[in-house]
Kinemage of the C-alpha trace (Angstrom):
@kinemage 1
@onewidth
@group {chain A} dominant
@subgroup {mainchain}
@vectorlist {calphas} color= white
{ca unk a 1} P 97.738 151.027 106.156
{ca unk a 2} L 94.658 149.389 105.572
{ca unk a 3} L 96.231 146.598 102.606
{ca unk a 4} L 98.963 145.934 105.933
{ca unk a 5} L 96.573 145.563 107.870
{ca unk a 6} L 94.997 143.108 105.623
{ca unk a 7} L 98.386 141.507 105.047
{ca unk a 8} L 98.955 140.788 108.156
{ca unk a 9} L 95.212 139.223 109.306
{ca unk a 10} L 94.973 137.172 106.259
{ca unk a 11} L 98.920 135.463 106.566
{ca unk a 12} L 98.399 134.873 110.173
{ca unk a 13} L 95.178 133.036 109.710
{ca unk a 14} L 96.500 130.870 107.080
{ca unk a 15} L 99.370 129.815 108.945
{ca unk a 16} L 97.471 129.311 112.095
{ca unk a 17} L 97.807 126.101 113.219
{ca unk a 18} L 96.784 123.819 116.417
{ca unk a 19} L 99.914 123.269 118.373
{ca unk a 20} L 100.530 119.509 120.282
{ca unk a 21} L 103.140 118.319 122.571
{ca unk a 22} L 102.914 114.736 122.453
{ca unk a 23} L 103.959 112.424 118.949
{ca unk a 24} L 102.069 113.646 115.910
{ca unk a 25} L 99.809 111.278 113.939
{ca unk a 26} L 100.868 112.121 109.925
{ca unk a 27} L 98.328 113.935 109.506
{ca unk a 28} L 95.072 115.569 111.159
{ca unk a 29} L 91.707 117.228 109.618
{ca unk a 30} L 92.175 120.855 110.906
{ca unk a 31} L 88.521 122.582 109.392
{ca unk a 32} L 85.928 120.700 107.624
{ca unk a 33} L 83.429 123.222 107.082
{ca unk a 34} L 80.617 123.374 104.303
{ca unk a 35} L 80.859 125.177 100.887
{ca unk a 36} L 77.794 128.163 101.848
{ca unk a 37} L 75.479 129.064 98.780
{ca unk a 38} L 77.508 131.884 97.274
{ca unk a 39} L 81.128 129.971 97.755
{ca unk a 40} L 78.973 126.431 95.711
{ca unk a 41} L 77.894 129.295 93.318
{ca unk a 42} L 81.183 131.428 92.576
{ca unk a 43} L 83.052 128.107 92.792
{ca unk a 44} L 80.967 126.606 89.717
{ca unk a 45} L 81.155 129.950 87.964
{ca unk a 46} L 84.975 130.354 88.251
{ca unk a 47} L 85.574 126.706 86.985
{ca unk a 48} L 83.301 126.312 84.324
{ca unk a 49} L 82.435 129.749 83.593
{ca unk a 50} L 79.254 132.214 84.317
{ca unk a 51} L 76.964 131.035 81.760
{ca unk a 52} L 76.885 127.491 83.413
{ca unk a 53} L 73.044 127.941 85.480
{ca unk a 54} L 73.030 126.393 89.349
{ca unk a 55} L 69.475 124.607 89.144
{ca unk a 56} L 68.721 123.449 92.952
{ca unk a 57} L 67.552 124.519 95.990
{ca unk a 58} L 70.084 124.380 98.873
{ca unk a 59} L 69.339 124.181 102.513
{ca unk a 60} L 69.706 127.052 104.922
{ca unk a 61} L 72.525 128.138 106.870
{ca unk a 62} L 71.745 128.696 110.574
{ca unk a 63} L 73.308 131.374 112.710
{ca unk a 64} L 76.120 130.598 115.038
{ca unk a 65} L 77.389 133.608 117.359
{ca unk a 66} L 75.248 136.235 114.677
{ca unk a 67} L 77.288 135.270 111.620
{ca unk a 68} L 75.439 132.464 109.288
{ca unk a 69} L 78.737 131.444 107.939
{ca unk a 70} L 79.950 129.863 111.376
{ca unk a 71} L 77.326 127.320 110.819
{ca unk a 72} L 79.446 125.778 107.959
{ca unk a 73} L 81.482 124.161 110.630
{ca unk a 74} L 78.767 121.900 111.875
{ca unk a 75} L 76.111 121.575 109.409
{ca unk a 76} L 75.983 118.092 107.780
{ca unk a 77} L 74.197 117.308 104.851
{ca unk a 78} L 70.785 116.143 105.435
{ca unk a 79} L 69.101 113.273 102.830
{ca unk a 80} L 67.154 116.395 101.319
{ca unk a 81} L 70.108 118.210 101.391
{ca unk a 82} L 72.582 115.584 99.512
{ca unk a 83} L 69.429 114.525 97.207
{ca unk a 84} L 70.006 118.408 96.051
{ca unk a 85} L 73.094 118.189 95.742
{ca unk a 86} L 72.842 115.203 92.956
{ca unk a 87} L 70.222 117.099 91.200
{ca unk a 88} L 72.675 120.006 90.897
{ca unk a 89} L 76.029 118.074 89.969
{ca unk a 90} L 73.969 116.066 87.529
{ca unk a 91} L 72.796 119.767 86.120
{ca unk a 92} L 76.021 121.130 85.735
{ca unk a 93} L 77.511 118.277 84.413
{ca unk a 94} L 74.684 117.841 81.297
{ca unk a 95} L 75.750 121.643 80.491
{ca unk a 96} L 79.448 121.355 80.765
{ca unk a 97} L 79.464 118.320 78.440
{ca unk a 98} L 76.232 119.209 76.108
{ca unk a 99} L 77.303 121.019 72.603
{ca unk a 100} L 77.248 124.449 73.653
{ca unk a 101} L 80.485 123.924 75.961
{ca unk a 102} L 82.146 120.776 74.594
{ca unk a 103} L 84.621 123.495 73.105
{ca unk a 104} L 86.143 124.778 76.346
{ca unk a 105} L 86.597 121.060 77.501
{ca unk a 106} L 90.713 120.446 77.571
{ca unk a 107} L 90.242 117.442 75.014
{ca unk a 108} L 88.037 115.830 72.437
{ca unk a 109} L 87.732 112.187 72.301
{ca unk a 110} L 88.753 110.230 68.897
{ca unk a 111} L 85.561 108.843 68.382
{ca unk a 112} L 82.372 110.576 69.706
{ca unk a 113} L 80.572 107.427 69.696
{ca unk a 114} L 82.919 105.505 71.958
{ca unk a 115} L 84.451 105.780 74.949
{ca unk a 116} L 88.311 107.247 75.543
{ca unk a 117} L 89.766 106.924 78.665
{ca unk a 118} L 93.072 109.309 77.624
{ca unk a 119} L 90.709 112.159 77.275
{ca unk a 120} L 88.202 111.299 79.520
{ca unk a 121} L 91.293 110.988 82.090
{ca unk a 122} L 92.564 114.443 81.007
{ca unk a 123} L 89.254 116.377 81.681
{ca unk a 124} L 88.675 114.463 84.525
{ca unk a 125} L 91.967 115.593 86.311
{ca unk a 126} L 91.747 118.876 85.221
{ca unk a 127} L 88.170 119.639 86.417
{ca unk a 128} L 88.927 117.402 89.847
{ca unk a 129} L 92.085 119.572 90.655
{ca unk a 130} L 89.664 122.964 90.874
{ca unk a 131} L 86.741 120.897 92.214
{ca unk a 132} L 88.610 118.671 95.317
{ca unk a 133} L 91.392 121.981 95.679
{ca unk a 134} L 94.067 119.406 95.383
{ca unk a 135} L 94.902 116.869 92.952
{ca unk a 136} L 92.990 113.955 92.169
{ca unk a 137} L 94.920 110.616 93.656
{ca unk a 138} L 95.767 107.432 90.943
{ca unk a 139} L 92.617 105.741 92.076
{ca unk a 140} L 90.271 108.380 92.499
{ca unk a 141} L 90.602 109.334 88.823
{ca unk a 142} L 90.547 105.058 87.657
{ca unk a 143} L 87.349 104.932 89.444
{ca unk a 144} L 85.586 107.635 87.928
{ca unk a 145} L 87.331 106.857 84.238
{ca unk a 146} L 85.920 103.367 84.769
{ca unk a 147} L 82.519 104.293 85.209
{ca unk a 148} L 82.551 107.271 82.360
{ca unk a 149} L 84.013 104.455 79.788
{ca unk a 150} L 81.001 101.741 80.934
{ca unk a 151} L 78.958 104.427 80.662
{ca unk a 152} L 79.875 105.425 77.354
{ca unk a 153} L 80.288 101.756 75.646
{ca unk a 154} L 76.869 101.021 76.575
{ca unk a 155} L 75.305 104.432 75.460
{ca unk a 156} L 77.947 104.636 72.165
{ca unk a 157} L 78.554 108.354 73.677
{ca unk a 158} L 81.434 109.827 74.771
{ca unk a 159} L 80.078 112.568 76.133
{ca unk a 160} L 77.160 110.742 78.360
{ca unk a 161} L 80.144 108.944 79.640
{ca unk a 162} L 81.694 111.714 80.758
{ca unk a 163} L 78.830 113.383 82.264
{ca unk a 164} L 78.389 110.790 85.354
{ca unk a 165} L 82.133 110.842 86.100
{ca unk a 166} L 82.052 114.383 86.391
{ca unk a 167} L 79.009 114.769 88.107
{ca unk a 168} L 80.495 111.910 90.681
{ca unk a 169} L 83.265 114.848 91.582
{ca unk a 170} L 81.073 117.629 91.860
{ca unk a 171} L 78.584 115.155 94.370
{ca unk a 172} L 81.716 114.215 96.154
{ca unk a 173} L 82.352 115.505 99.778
{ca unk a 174} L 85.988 116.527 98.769
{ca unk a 175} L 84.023 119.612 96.756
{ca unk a 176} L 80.871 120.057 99.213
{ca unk a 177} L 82.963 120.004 102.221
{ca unk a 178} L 86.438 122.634 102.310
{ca unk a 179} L 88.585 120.376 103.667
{ca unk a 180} L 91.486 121.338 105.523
{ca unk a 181} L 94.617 118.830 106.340
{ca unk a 182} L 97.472 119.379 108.648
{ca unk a 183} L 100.632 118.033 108.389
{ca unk a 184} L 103.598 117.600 110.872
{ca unk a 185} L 105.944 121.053 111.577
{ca unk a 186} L 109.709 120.633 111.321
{ca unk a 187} L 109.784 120.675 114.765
{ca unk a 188} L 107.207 117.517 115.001
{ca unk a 189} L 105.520 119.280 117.627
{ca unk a 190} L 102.941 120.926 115.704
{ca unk a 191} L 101.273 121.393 112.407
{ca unk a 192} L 101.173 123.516 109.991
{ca unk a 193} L 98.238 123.535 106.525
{ca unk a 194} L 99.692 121.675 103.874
{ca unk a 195} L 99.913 123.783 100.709
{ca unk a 196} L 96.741 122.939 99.027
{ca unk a 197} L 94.891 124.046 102.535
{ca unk a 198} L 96.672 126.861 102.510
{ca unk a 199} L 95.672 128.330 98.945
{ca unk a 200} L 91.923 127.102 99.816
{ca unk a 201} L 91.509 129.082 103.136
{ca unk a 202} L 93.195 131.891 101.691
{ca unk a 203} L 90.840 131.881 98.458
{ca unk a 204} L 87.404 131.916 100.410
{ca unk a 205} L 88.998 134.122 103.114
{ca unk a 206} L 89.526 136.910 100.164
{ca unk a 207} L 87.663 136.035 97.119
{ca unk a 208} L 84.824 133.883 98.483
{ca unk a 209} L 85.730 131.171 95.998
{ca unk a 210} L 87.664 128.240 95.025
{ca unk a 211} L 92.000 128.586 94.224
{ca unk a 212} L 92.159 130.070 90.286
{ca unk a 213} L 95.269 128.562 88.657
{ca unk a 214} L 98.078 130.693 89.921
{ca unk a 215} L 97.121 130.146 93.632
{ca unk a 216} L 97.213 125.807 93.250
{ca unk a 217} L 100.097 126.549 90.927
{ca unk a 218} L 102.092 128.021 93.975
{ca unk a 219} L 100.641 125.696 96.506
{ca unk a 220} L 102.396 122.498 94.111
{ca unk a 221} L 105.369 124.024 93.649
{ca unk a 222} L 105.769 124.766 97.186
{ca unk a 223} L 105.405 128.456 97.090
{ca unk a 224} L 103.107 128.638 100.068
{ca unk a 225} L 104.920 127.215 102.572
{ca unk a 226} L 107.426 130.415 102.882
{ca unk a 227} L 106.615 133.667 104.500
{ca unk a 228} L 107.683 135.275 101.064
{ca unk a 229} L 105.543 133.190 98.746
{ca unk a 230} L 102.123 133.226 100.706
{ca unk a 231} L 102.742 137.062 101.040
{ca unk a 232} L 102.904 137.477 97.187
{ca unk a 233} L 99.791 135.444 96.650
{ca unk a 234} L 97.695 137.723 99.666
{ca unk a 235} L 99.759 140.802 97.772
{ca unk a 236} L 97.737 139.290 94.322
{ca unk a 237} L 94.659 138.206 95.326
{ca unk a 238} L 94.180 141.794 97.600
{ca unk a 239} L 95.288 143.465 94.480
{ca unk a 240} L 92.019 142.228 92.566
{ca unk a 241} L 89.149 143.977 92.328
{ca unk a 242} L 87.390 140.712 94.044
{ca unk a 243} L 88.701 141.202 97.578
{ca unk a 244} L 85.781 143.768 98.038
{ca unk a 245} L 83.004 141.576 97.252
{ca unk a 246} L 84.875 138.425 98.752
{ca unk a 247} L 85.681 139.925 102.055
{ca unk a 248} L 82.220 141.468 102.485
């Protein structure tokens, strides 16, 4: 009774959707909330594993009708605040590329002591699809490849490269900030979460955390947009021995 129960809550607040009767614009920002401490901290863990350290102070939540993380919806990010959060993505970003964890990276460049964008590409896309929830457009990975292979020439290392143009996605807003988008129904009279949106409000609704593999997996092919599909992934994810802690 209790996993129906569950079932139920969980599906109906991932489709949930504002409903309009005029003509829809392509596309409308539905939630825009802040990541809290412990969703920035099992996020960072869950992509780059539990031995990476979070070194940083973060600002406090406030409470909003007695529950702290209601204030996500309308906290900003103060100077102090994003300051912080530079300090931090820099952190992480020295660990993930020093020696200790170059072997988990998804590719090693030819030459240490020289930039390559192929690789540097490659990591980049792979870490920005778990970091932004989505994946990374054409020009948001050029931009960051650009500045990781200036970066790199000038220093004659790869790696140092590498480190600012991942430490520009994990300062970005589109990781900070859960980001929910909207898109058009069938019936073009209301919207319904896109896929990606879907798989992140139902991650942090159960696990407290960013979308593992399987869950962005489904949301690309399509999976989540069916009744049948986005029960399966609430059937997984309730299966796990992570709802209790997420949920609480």
């Amino acid at each position: 009774m209790r996993n129906k129960f569950l079932l139920a809550i969980s599906t109906a607040i991932v489709l949930a959707t504002p409903v309009y009767a005029a003509s829809l614009p392509s596309q409308e920002v539905a939630s825009l909330r802040r990541l809290t401490q412990e969703e920035y901290r099992n996020s960072i863990s869950d992509i780059f594993g539990s031995g990476i350290e979070i070194r940083g102070v973060f600002e406090p939540t406030i409470r909003v009708g007695g529950l702290q993380a209601a204030s996500t919806t309308v906290l900003s990010v103060t100077p102090v605040g994003f300051e912080s959060f530079t300090k931090m993505a820099d952190s992480i970003a020295v660990q993930v590329t020093g020696e200790k964890y170059r072997s988990k990276l998804p590719c090693a460049p030819k030459d240490a002591k020289a930039a390559d964008d192929a690789c540097t590409g490659q990591i980049l896309s792979h870490y920005g699809m778990m970091l932004f929830r989505r994946p990374l457009t054409s020009d948001e990975i050029k931009s960051r490849v650009a500045l990781a292979h200036g970066l790199a020439e000038k220093q004659k290392d790869f790696y140092a490269g590498l480190r600012y143009g991942l430490a520009s996605l994990l300062q970005a807003s589109d990781f900070v900030f859960r980001k929910e988008v909207a898109l058009p129904a069938a019936d073009k009279k209301s919207y319904t979460l896109d896929p990606y949106s879907r798989a992140t409000r139902l991650s942090y609704l159960l696990w407290n955390t960013t979308p593992d593999h399987e869950l962005l997996d489904a949301a690309q092919k399509g999976d989540l947009n069916t009744q049948a599909g986005l029960e399966k992934q609430v059937d997984r994810l309730m299966a796990s021995p992570r709802l209790e802690v997420g949920m609480r």
